[in-house]
C-alpha positions in Angstrom: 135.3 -26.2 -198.0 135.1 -22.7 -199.4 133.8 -19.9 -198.1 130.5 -19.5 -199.9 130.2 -23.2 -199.6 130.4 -23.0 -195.9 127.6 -19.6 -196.3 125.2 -22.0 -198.0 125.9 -24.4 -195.2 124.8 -22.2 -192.4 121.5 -20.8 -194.7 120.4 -24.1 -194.9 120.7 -25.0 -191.5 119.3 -21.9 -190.2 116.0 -22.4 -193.0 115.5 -26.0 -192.3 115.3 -25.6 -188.3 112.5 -23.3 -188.7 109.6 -24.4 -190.9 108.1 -21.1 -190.9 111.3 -20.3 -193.5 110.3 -23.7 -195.9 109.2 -21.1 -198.7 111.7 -19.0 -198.4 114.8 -19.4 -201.5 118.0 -18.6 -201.0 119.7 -16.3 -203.8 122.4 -16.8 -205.9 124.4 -13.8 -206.0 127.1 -14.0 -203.0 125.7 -10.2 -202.1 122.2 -11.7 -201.1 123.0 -15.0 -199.7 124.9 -13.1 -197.1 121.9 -10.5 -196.4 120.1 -13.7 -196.0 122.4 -15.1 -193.8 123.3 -12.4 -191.3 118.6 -11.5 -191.5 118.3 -15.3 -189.9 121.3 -14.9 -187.7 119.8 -11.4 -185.9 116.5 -12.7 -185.9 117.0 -16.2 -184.7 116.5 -17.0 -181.0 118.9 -18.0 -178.3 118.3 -21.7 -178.7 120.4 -24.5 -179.0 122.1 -25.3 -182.0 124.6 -28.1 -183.5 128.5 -28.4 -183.0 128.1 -29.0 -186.7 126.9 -25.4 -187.3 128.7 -23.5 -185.0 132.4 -25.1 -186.9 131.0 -24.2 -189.7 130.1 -20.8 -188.8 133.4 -20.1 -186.5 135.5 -21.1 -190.2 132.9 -18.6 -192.0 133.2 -16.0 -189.6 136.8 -16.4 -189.5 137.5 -16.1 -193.5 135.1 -13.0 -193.1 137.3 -11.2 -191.0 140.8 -12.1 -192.6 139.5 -10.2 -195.5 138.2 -6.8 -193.7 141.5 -7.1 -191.6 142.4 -6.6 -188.3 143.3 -3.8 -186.2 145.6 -3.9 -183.5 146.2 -1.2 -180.3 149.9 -1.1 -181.6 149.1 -0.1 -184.9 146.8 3.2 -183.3 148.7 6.3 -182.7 148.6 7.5 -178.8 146.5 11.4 -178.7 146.9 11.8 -175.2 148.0 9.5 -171.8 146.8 5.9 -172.7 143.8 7.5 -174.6 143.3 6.7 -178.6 141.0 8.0 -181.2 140.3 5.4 -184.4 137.7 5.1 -186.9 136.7 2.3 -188.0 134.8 -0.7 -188.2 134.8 -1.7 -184.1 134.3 -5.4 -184.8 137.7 -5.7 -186.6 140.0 -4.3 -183.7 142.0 -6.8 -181.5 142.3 -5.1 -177.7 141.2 -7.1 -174.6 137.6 -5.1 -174.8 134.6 -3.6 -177.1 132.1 -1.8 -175.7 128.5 -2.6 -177.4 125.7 -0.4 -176.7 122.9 -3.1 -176.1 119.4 -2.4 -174.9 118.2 -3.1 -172.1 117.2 -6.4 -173.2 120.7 -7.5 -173.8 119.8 -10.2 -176.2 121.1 -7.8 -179.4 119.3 -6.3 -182.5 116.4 -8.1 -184.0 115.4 -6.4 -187.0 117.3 -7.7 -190.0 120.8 -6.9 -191.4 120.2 -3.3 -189.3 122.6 -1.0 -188.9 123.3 0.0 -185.3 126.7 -1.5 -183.3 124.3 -3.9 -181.4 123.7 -6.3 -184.7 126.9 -5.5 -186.3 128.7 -7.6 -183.3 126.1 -9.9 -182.9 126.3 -10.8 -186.4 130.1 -11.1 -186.6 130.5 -12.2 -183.4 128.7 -15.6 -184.3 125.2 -17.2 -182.5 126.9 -17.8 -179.5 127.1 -14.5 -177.9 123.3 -14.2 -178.1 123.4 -17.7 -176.2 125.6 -16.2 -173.4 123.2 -12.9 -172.7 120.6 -14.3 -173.0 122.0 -17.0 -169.9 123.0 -13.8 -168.2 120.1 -12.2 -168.2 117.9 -15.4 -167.3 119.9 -16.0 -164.2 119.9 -11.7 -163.3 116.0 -12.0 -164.2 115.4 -9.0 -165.2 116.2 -6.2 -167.8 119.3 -4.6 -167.7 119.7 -1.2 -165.7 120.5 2.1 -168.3 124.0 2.7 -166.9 125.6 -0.8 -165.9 127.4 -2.9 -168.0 128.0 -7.0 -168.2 130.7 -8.6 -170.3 131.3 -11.8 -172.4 132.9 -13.8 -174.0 134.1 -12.1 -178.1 133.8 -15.8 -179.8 135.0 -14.6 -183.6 136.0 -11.1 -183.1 139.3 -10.1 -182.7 139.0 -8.8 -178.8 138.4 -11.0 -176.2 135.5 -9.8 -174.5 132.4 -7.8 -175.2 130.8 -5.1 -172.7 127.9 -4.6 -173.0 126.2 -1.9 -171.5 122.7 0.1 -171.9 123.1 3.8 -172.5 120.1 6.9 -171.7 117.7 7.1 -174.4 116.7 10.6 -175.2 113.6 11.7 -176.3 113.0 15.4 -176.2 115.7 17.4 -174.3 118.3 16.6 -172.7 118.5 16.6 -169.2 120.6 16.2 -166.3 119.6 12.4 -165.9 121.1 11.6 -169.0 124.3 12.9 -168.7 124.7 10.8 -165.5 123.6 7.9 -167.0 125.8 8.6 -169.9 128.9 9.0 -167.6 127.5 5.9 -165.5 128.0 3.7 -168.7 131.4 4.7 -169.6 132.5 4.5 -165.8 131.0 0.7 -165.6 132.5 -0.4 -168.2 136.1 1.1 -167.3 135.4 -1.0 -163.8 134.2 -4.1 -165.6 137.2 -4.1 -167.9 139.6 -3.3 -164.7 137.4 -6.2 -162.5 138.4 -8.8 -165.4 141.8 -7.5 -165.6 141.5 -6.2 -168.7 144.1 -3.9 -170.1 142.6 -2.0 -173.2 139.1 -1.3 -174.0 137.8 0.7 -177.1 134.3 2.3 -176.7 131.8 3.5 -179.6 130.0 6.6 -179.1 127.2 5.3 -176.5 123.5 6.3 -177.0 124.2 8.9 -180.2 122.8 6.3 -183.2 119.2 5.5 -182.1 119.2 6.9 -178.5 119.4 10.2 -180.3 122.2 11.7 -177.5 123.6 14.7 -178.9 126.6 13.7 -180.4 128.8 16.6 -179.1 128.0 16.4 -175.1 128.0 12.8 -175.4 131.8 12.9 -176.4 132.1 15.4 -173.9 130.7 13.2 -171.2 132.8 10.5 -172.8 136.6 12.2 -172.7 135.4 13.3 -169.4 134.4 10.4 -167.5 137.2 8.5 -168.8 140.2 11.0 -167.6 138.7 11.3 -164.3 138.7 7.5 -163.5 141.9 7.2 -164.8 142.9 10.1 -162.7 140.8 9.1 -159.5 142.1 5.5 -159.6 145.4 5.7 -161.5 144.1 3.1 -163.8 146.8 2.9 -166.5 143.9 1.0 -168.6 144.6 2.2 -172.5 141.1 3.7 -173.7 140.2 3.5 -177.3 137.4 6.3 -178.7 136.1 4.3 -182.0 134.0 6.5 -184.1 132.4 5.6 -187.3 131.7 8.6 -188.8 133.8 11.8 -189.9 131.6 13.9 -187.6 132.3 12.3 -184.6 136.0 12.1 -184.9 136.7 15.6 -185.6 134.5 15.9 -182.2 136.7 14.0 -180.8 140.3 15.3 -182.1 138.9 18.4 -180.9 138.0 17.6 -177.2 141.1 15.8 -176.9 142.9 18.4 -178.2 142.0 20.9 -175.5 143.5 18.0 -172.9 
């Protein structure tokens, strides 16, 4: 079956369980069947849903990331002990852990096709990994702390697992509190990874999209919080910094370059 096939597949399924969608028409251009496609995916629920589907969906997802290509550790270039810097698109890189910055819902990003890290591995990780929090946080029962982390299963990304974790939201100025909860994130996640045995983990740059942390301190906190757990614990864990945009990895160069 081909791949846009298989998209057409997955729209229909996702329209026809949901009558609420029975006047909705799906597009013919390739573009906007797959904005329509990843809009029902972030704003469907946790439900149930067909072995049927989720074939179909683990062969779409699949094709989709053959042709954005994958990213392993090996191919990154070491900047200081175990620690790497790479932009990029985090949902293509194969290392035993990504870090998502979730909110304290943990169920991922509602709002269609949006931007932030949250619905970009939701989306690409297939309707599964919504599934699993959402069974996490039933059985916790109650929003997740700012500062802890939980992990999953990746289903069809590259890395094995995803950590999630809930970073400080700042509104205002920035104040003590947040920086601890900043550097609380980074340092659950490092023991989450290590708990699992886990042997890489690549982070994206907690809180700075729409928490609104400074971009600068929070990489601060970042580089930080990272070389003293490795330091404290002699974790030999290999720590990737993802960054997205040209901003934050010239941040980054430069802190590490000071190390």
């Amino acid at each position: 079956m081909a791949d846009n096939e298989k998209r057409l597949r997955l729209i229909k399924y996702l329209l026809n369980e949901n009558p609420r969608y029975s006047e909705i028409e799906i597009p013919v251009s390739d573009e906007e069947q797959m904005r329509l496609y990843r809009s029902l995916v972030n704003i469907r629920m946790p439900e149930e849903i067909s072995e049927e589907y989720l074939k179909t969906e683990d062969e779409f997802l699949s094709s989709l990331l053959e042709e954005k290509g994958v990213v392993s550790l090996s191919d990154l270039t070491e900047v200081s002990n175990g620690i790497y810097i790479w932009q990029g698109d985090i949902t293509t890189l194969r290392v035993d852990a990504i870090v998502n910055a979730a909110n304290s819902g943990m169920l991922g990003c509602f709002v269609p096709c949006h931007a932030c890290i949250d619905n970009c591995i939701h989306t690409f990780s297939g309707v599964r990994l919504r599934m699993e929090c959402d069974r996490l946080m039933k059985k916790q029962g109650f929003e997740e702390p700012t500062g802890k982390a939980k992990i999953t299963p990746a289903y069809n990304l590259p890395c094995k697992y995803v950590i999630h974790t809930v970073g400080p939201i700042v509104t205002g100025f920035l104040t003590k509190k947040h920086e601890q909860l900043l550097s609380d994130c980074y340092r659950s996640c490092l023991e989450k990874a290590e708990e699992n045995g886990l042997e890489s983990i690549a982070f994206c740059c907690i809180s700075t999209g729409e928490f609104h942390f400074p971009n600068e301190r929070a990489a601060e906190i970042a580089v930080e919080t990272v070389m003293n757990y490795k330091k404290s614990t002699g974790s030999k864990i290999k720590v990737i910094f993802n960054v997205f945009k040209d901003k934050d990895r010239l941040i980054y160069e430069r802190i590490l370059g000071k190390n």
